[in-house]
C-alpha positions as MATLAB code, in Angstrom:
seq = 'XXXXXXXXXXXXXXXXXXXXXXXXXXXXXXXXXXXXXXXXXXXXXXXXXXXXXXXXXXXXXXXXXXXXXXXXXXXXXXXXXXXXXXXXXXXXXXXXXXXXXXXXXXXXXXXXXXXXXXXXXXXXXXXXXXXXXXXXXXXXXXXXXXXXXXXXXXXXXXXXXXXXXXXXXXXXXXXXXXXXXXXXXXXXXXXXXXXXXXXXXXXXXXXXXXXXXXXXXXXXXXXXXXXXXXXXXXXXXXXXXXXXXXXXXXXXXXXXXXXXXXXXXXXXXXXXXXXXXXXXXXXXXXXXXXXXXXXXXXXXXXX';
ca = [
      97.140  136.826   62.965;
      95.460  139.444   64.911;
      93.494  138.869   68.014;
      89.836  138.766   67.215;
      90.680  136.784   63.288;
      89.813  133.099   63.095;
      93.006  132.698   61.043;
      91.665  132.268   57.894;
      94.412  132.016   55.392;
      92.807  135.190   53.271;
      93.147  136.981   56.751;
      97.029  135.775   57.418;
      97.405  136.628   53.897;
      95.839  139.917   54.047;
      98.351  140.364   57.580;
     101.434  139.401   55.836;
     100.559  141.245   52.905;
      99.909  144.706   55.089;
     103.458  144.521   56.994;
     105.089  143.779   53.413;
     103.924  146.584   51.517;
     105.593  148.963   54.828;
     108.832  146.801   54.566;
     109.361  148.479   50.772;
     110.257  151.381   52.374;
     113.619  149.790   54.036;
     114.209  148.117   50.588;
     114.028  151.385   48.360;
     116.905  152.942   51.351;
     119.055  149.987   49.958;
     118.421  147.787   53.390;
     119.745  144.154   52.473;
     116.979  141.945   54.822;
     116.394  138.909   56.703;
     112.931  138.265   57.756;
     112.131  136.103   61.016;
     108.579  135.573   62.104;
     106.417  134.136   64.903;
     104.135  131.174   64.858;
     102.641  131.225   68.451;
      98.748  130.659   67.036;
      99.506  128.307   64.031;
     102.120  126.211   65.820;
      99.430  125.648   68.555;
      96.735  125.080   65.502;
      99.022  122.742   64.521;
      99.039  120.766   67.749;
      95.570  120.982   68.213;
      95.241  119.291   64.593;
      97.562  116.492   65.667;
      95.450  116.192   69.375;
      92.010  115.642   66.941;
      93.579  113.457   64.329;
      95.154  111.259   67.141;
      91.563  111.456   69.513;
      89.074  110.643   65.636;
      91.365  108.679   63.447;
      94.532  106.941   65.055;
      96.682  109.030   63.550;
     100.103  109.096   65.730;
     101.232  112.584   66.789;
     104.309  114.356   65.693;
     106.428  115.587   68.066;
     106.993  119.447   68.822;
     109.954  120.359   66.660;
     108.284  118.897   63.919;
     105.797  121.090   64.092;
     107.452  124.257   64.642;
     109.058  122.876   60.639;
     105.205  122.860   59.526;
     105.035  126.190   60.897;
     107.904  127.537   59.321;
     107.764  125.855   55.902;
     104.142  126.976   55.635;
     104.370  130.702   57.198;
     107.860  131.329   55.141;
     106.387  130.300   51.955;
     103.037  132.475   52.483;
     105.798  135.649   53.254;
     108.106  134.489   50.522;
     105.008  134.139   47.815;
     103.440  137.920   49.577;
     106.792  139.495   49.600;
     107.324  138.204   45.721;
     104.021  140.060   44.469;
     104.665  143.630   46.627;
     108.316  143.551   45.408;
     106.728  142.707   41.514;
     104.165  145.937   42.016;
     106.851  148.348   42.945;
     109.384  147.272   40.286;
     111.959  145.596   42.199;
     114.106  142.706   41.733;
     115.299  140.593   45.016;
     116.145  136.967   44.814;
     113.891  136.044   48.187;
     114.194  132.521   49.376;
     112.603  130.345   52.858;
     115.342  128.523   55.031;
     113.809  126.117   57.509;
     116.289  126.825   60.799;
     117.447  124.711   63.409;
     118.817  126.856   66.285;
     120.946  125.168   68.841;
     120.332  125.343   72.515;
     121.598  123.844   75.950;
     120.724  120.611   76.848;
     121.253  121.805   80.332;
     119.031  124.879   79.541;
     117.259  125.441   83.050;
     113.824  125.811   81.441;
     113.548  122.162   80.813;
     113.358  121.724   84.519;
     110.424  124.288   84.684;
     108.399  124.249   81.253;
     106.490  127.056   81.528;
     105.365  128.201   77.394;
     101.789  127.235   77.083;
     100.782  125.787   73.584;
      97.345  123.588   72.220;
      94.096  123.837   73.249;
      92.886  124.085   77.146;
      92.193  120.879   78.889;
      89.790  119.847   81.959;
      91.170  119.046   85.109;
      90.504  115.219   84.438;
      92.035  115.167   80.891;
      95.201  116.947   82.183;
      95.705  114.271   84.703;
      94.726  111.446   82.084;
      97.415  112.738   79.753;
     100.155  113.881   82.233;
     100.226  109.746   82.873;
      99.655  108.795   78.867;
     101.724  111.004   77.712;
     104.363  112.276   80.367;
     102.906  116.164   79.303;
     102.950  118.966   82.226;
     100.100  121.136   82.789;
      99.809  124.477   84.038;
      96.293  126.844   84.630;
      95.348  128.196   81.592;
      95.864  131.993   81.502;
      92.624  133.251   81.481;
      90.628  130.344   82.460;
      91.927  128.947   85.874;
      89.932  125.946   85.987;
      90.961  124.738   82.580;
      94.782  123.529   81.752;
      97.414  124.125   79.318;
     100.121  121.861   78.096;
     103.479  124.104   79.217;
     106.676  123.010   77.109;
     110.454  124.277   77.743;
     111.768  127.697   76.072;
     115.325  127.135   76.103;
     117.474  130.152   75.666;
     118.712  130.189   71.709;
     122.773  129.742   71.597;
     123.514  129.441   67.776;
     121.603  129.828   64.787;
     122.771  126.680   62.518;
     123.701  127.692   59.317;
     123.669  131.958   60.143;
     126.967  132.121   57.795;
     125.291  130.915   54.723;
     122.608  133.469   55.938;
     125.652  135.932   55.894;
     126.364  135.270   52.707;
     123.376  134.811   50.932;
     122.532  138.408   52.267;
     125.432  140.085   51.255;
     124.492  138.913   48.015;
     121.542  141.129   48.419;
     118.763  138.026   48.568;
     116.301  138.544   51.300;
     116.034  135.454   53.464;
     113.000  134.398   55.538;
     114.700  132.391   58.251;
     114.473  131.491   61.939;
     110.453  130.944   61.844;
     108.930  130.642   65.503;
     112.428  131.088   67.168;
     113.379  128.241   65.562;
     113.813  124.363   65.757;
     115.168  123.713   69.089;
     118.248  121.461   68.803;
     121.268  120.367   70.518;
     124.748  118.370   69.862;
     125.044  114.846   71.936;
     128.515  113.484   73.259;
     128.443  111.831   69.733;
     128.386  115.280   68.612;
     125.158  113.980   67.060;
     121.857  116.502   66.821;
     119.449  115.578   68.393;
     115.673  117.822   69.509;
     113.674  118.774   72.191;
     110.205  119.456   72.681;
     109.779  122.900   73.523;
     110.362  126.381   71.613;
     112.513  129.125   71.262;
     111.449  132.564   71.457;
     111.603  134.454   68.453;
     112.613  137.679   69.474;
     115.942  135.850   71.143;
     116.711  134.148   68.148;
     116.750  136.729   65.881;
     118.862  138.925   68.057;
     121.358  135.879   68.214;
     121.158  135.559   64.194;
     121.127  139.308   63.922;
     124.415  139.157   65.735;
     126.021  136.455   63.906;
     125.736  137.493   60.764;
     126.953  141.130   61.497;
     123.686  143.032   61.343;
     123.689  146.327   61.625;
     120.250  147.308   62.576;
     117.424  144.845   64.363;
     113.825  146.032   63.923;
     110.968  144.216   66.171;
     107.704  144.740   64.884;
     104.768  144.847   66.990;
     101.455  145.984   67.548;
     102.095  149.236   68.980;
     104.009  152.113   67.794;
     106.489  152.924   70.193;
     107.625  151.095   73.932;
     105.903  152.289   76.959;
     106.837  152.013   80.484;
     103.870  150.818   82.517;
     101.881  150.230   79.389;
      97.858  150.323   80.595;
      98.893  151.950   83.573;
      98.050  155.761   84.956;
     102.198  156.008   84.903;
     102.597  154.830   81.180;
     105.266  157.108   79.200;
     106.167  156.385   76.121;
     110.034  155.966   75.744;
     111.009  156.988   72.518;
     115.263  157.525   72.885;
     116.862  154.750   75.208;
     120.550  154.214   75.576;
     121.385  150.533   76.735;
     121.919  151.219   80.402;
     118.117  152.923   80.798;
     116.265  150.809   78.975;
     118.331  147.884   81.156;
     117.283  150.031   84.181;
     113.664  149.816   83.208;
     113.765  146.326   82.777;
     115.114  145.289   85.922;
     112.205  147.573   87.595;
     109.819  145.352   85.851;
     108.516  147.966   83.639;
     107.767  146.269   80.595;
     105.048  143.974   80.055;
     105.993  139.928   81.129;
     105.500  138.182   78.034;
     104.640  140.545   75.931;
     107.333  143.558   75.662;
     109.705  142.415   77.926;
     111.675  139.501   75.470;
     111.209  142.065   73.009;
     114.039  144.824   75.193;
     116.042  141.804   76.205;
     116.304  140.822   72.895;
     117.004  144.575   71.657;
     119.381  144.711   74.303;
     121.846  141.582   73.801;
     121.925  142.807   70.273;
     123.170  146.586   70.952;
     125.224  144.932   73.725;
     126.943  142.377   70.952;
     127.771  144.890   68.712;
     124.548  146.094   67.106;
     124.092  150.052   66.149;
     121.059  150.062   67.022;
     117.776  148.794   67.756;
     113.849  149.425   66.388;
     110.991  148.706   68.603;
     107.591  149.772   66.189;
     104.623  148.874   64.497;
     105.487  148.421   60.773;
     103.107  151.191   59.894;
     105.915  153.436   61.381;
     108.577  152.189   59.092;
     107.238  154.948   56.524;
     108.319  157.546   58.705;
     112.689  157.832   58.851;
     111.720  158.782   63.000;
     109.734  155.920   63.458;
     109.447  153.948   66.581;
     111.401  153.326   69.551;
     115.686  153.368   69.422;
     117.311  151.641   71.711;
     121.755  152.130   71.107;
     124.043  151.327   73.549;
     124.709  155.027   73.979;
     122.387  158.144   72.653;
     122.914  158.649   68.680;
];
């Protein structure tokens, strides 16, 4: 969903449908695939919806992780259905299938002592204080509207991705799996050894560098909105970065060089996956993935 859409689903479809027809090119070099995804503006739709229903009608609210499942269910099967036709227009057979994925966290995770993701729609001064005591929610100043508020949830750190060895294995096979939706379901074992959830969410780019790992990948690619990483992106000192080896682009973060929020989880997540073992990582837009230069490398030395 781009920034000025509505989020029609012929535009999400039209979206998906775009960044599919690049991923061919990956396919056709023999690339098996997993596909993760975000769901920052539909999971927060989805909230929103619950917020009306509850305010019009009386219908009770579902909590958090339920609707980070909507979001995945829905969004996988929209890729899944999109990634069916492309692969039917260029000739090519691959099983593709939608796993809805818990991921497990720490129920000590230090973020649920400071919630700080914003999701749903912005709230008055009044209603935030109305619902903080209803509801138990914490608020925080919306981003770009200081006098209205924001619900903030937790965004625990991702530990294990439940199920990444049937992942494995269904890859191997050479099935593409769409997987990990939104970060994932945020989840964690009790003394009972019992799972049990947590309202918040995961980010996405973490998790997939945690699945990438466990299931051996070779190669993570983050796809973005622009075509390469920049340090000081908007600024007079912006250079684009094109070749990293782990230790720079580690040096650059720590300088606070990449963009809070936006391209920084995006090199930490490149980063713990080159670190675990990963050849390499891809930091592009998917338009690049036509060209075999494409994009921003980050290894843990120079290739």
């Amino acid at each position: 969903m781009r920034s000025n859409e509505t989020g029609s689903i012929e535009q999400q479809e039209a979206n998906t449908n775009e960044t599919i027809e690049n991923l061919i090119y990956l396919v056709e070099d023999g690339y098996n695939l997993v596909i993760t995804h975000g769901n920052g503006p539909q999971v927060g739709n989805i909230v929103m919806r619950n917020d009306a229903g509850e305010q019009l009608y009386g219908i009770v609210q579902m909590p958090i992780d339920i609707c980070v499942a909507d979001s995945q269910g829905g969004i996988g099967y929209m890729i899944e259905r999109m990634l069916r036709n492309v692969l039917s227009k260029h000739g090519i057979h691959r099983n593709v299938l939608t796993v809805v994925s818990m991921v497990e966290v720490s129920a000590n995770d230090h973020s649920f002592e400071n919630p700080s993701k914003r999701i749903g729609k912005n709230y008055s001064a009044d209603e935030a204080v109305e619902l903080s005591k209803l509801k138990g929610w914490v608020f925080k100043p919306s981003v770009k509207d200081s006098n209205s508020f924001r619900r903030v949830v937790p965004s625990p750190k991702p530990v294990n991705v439940l199920n990444s060895a049937l992942i494995k294995e269904l890859v191997n096979a050479g099935n593409i799996v769409i997987t990990v939706g939104g970060g994932g379901i945020p989840v964690y074992y009790d003394d009972q050894n019992n799972l049990r959830t947590v309202d918040g969410v995961i980010d996405k780019d973490l998790a997939s560098s945690v699945l990438a790992t466990q299931i051996g990948a070779d190669e993570l690619y983050i796809l973005t909105d622009v075509p390469f990483i920049f340090k000081d992106f908007g600024l007079s000192t912006q250079e684009k970065l094109e070749f990293l080896d782990y230790a720079d682009a580690l040096k650059y973060l720590e300088a606070g060089a990449f963009g809070e929020g936006s391209m920084e989880p995006k090199i930490r997540a490149a980063l713990n996956f080159v670190e675990k073992g990963g050849r390499k990582s891809v930091i592009t837009e998917a338009k690049k993935l036509e060209d075999r230069s494409f994009g921003s490398k980050i290894t843990m030395n120079y290739e």
